[in-house]
C-alpha positions in Angstrom: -13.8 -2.7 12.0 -15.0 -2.1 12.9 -14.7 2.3 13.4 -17.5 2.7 15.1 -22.2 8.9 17.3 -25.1 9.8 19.8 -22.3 11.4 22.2 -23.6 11.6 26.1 -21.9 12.2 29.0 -21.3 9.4 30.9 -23.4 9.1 34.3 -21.0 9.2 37.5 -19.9 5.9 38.9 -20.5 4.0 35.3 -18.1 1.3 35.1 -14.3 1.8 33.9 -15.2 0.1 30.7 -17.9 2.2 29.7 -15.8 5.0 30.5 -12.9 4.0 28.4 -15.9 3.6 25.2 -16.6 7.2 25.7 -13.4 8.4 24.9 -14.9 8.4 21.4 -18.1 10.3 22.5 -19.2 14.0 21.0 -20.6 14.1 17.7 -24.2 13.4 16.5 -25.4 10.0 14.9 -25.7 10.7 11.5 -23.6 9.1 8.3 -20.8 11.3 7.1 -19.9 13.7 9.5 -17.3 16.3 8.3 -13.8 17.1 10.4 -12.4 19.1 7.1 -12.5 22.8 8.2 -11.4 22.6 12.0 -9.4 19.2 12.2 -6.6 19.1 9.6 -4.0 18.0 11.8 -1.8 19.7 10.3 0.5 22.6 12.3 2.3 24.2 9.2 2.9 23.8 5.6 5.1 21.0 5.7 4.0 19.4 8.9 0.9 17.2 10.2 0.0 16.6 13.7 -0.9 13.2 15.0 -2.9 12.0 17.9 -4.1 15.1 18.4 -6.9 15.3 21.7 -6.3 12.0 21.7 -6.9 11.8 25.4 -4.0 9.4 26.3 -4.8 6.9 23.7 -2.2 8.3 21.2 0.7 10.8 21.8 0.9 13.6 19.9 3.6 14.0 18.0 4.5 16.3 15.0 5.4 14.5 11.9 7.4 16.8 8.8 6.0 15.8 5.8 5.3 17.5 2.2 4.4 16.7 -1.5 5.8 14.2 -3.5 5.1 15.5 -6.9 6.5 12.0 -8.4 3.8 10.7 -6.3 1.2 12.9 -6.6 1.6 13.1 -10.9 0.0 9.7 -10.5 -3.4 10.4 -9.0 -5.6 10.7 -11.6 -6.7 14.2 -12.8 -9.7 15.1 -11.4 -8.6 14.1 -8.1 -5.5 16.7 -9.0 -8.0 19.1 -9.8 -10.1 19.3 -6.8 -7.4 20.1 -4.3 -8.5 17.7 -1.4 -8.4 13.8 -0.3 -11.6 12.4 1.0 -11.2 9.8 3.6 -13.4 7.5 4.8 -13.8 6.7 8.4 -16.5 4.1 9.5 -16.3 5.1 13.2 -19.8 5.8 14.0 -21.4 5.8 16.7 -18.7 5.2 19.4 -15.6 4.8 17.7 -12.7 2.1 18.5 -9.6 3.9 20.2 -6.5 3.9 19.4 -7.8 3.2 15.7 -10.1 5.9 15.3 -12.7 7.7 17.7 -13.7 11.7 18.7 -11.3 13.4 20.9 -11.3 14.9 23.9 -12.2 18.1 22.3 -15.5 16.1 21.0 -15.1 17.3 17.7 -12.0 16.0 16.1 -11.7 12.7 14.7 -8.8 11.7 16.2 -6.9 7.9 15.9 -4.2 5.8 13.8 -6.2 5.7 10.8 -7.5 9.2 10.3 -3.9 10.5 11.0 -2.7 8.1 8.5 -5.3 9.6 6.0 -3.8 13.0 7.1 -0.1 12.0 5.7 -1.2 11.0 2.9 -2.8 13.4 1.9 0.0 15.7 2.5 2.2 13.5 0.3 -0.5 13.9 -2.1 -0.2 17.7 -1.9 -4.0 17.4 -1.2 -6.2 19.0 1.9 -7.7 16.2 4.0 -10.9 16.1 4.8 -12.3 13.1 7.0 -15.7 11.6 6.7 -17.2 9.6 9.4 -19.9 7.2 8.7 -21.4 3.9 10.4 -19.3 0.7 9.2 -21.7 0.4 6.3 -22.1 4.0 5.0 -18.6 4.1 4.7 -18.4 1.7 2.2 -21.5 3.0 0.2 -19.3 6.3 0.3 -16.6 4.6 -1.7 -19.2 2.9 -3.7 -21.2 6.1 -4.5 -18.0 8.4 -5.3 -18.6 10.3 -2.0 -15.1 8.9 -0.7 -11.8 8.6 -2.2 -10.0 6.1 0.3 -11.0 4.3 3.1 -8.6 3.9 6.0 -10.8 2.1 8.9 -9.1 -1.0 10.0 -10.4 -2.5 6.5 -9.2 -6.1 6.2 -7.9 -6.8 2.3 -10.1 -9.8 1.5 -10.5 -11.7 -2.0 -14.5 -11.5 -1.7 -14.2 -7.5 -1.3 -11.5 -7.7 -3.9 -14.9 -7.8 -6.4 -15.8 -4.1 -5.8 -12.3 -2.2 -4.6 -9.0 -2.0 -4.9 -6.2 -2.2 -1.8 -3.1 -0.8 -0.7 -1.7 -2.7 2.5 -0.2 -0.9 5.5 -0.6 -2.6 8.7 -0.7 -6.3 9.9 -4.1 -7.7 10.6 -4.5 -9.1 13.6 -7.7 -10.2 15.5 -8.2 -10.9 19.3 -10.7 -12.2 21.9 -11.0 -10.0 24.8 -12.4 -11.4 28.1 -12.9 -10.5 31.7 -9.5 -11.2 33.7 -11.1 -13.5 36.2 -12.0 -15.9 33.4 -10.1 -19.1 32.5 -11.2 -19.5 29.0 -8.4 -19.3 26.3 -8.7 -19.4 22.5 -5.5 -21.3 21.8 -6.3 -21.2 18.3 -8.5 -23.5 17.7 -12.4 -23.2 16.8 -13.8 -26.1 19.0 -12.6 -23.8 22.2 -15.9 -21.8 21.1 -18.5 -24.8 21.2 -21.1 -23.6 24.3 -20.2 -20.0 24.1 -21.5 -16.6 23.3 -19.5 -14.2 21.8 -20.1 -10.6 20.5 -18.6 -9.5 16.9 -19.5 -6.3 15.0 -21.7 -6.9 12.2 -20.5 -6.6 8.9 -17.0 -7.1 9.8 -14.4 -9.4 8.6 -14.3 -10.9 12.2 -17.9 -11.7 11.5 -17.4 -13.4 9.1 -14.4 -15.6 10.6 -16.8 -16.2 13.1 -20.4 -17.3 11.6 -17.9 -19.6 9.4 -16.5 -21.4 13.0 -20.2 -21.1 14.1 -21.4 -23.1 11.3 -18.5 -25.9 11.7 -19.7 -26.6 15.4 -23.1 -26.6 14.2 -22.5 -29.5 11.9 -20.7 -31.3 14.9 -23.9 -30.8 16.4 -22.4 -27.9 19.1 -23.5 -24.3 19.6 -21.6 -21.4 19.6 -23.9 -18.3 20.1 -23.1 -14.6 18.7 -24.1 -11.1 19.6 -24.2 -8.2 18.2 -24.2 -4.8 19.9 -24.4 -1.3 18.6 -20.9 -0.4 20.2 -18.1 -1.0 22.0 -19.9 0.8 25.3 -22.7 -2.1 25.4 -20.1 -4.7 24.0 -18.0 -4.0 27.4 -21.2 -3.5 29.3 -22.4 -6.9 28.3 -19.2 -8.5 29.4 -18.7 -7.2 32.6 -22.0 -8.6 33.2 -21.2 -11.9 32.0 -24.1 -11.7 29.0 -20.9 -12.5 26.5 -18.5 -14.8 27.5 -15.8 -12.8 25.2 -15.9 -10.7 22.1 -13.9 -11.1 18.9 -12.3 -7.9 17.4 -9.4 -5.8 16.4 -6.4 -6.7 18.8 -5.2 -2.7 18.8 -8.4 -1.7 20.6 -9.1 -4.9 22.6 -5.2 -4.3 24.1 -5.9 -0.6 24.3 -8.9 -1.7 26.8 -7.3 -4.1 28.3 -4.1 -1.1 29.6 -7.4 1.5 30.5 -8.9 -0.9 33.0 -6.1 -2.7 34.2 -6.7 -1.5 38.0 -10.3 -1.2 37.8 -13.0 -4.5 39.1 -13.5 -4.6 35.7 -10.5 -5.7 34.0 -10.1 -7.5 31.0 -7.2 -9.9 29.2 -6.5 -10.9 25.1 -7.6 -14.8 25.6 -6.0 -15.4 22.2 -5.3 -13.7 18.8 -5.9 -14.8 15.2 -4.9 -13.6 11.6 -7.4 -11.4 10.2 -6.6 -13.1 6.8 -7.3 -16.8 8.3 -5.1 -19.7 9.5 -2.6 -20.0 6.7 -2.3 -16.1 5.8 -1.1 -12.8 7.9 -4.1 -10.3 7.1 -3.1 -6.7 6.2 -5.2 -3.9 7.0 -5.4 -1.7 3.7 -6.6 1.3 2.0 -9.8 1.1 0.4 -10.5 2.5 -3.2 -13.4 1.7 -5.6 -12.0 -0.8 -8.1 -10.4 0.5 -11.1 -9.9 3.6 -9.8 -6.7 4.1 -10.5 -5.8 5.0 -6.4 -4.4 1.7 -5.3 -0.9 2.5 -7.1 -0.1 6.1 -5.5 -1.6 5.0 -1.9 0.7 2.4 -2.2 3.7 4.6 -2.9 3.0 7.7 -0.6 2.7 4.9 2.5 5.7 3.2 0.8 7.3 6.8 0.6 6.4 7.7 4.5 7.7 3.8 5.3 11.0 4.4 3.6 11.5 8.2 5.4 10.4 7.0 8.7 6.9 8.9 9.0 5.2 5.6 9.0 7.5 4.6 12.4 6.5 8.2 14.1 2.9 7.2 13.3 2.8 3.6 14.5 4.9 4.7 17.8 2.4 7.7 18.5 -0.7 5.1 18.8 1.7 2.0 20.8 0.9 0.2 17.1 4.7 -0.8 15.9 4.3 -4.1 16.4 1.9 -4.3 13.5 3.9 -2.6 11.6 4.6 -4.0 7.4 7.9 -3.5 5.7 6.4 -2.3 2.4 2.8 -1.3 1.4 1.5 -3.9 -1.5 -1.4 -3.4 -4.6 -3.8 -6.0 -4.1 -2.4 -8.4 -1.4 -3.2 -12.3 -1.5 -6.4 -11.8 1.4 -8.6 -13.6 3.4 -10.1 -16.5 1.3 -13.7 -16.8 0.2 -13.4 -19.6 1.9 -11.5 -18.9 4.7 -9.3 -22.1 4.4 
């Protein structure tokens, strides 16, 4: 995802959409902003804090959690050394609540999969310290050494199974959001998107699903037209205004939306969901290490570790995300296809 930061207060009498978008407004557009020193999450020794300022998207809720030294004996030694966990967030410029997005205090990066980083790390015995970058910074991060993991609603797929390596923890799941007045519905099926426009983040698996469908219809000699916007604020502005006739993305935030605007003119409805891993798989969202470096193993185990003592439950529940929950965190995951049959 797509974690999508020019932060502005919003104009009076924008539209509830747009105002929903800004929940993840406050910190300046510029690849790798730091949370480390003020936004640990964590209360105590022995203790992390999730959903923190999460202005209503998350509730906060006080998780007890400490070093596994079984699990933490595996990291390799200069991660050991350094004392601290580098996550990598790809949340700029707006953010994607619940998933991840600046709080209310507009500093802290706030959302399921910085919090997530944040346990982690404490079963690592490491300090966290969250790095927030545009979608593709973050993974020239990983690829530069700059970030240790990745946890930003990163789809295991076999083509990015070239250059990293992937521990699962949540169910995949992709949706179309539209305005409630419309009577288009996915239904599963690609030719329901001949003669429309759709918006996708670029760069995304979901773009990818997408320009594949596009190019089906195109050989049937139909259209299917796709956008690209430079966040969720415009993606919402554009449908409201009927520009887009629906945009494909992560279900978590689409259904987030869908609960902030419910009441307002401008409410919107999931028109159908898909597998982020393709028709025949269920896609797993994963944490994201370069390949070979010897991280997939102990991620694996710490989220296996917080699955099996029930921090993993406490974190889903905080962020309304149980229903994506996994029953066991997997090392390399079959993924989407490179083919996406």
């Amino acid at each position: 995802m797509s974690t999508h930061i020019t932060r502005r207060s919003l104009i009076r009498g924008i539209t509830a959409a747009t105002a929903v978008a800004s929940l993840a407004t406050g910190l300046a557009a510029c690849g790798g902003n730091s949370d480390a020193a003020t936004t640990t999450g964590a209360a105590k020794s022995g203790e992390v804090v999730v959903a923190r300022v999460s202005n209503g998207a998350g509730t906060q809720t006080t998780i007890k959690v400490s070093e596994v030294k079984s699990i933490s004996a595996e990291l390799p030694a200069a991660l050991r050394r350094s004392g601290r966990l580098v996550i990598g967030e790809g949340a700029l410029p707006a953010g994607f609540p619940p998933l991840a997005y600046v709080g209310d205090d507009q500093k802290t990066l706030t959302g399921s999969e910085p919090d997530l980083g944040r346990l982690i790390a404490a079963v690592f015995g490491l300090q966290p310290e969250i790095k927030n970058f545009t979608w593709e910074n973050m993974f020239v991060g990983i690829d530069s050494g700059k970030v240790d993991v990745a946890l930003s609603n990163i789809t295991d797929t076999e083509e990015r199974k070239k250059k990293y390596e992937f521990a699962s923890y949540r169910q995949d799941n992709l949706a179309f959001i539209v305005p409630k007045k419309s009577t288009w519905n996915f239904d599963g099926d690609y030719e329901n998107l001949a003669g429309k426009t759709i918006a996708v983040g670029s760069g995304t698996n979901q773009e990818k699903i997408l320009l594949e469908w596009k190019d089906k219809l195109a050989k049937e000699g139909k259209k299917l037209t796709v956008k690209y916007f430079q966040d969720s604020t415009s993606t919402f502005l554009a449908l409201n205004s009927g520009k887009i006739d629906a945009s494909f993305g992560p279900n978590p935030g689409f259904a987030y939306h869908n609960r902030q605007v419910a009441n307002t003119p401008n409410a919107t409805r999931t028109a159908g969901t898909y597998s982020g891993a393709g028709a025949s798989l269920q896609g797993l969202i994963a944490a994201t290490a370069k390949k070979d470096s010897g991280l997939a193993k102990p991620l694996a185990d710490a989220i296996n570790y917080l699955i099996k003592n029930g921090q993993y439950a406490e974190w889903l529940k905080a962020y309304n995300l149980s229903n994506e929950a996994v029953a066991k965190s997997e090392v390399n995951p079959p993924g989407l296809p490179l083919d996406n049959s």
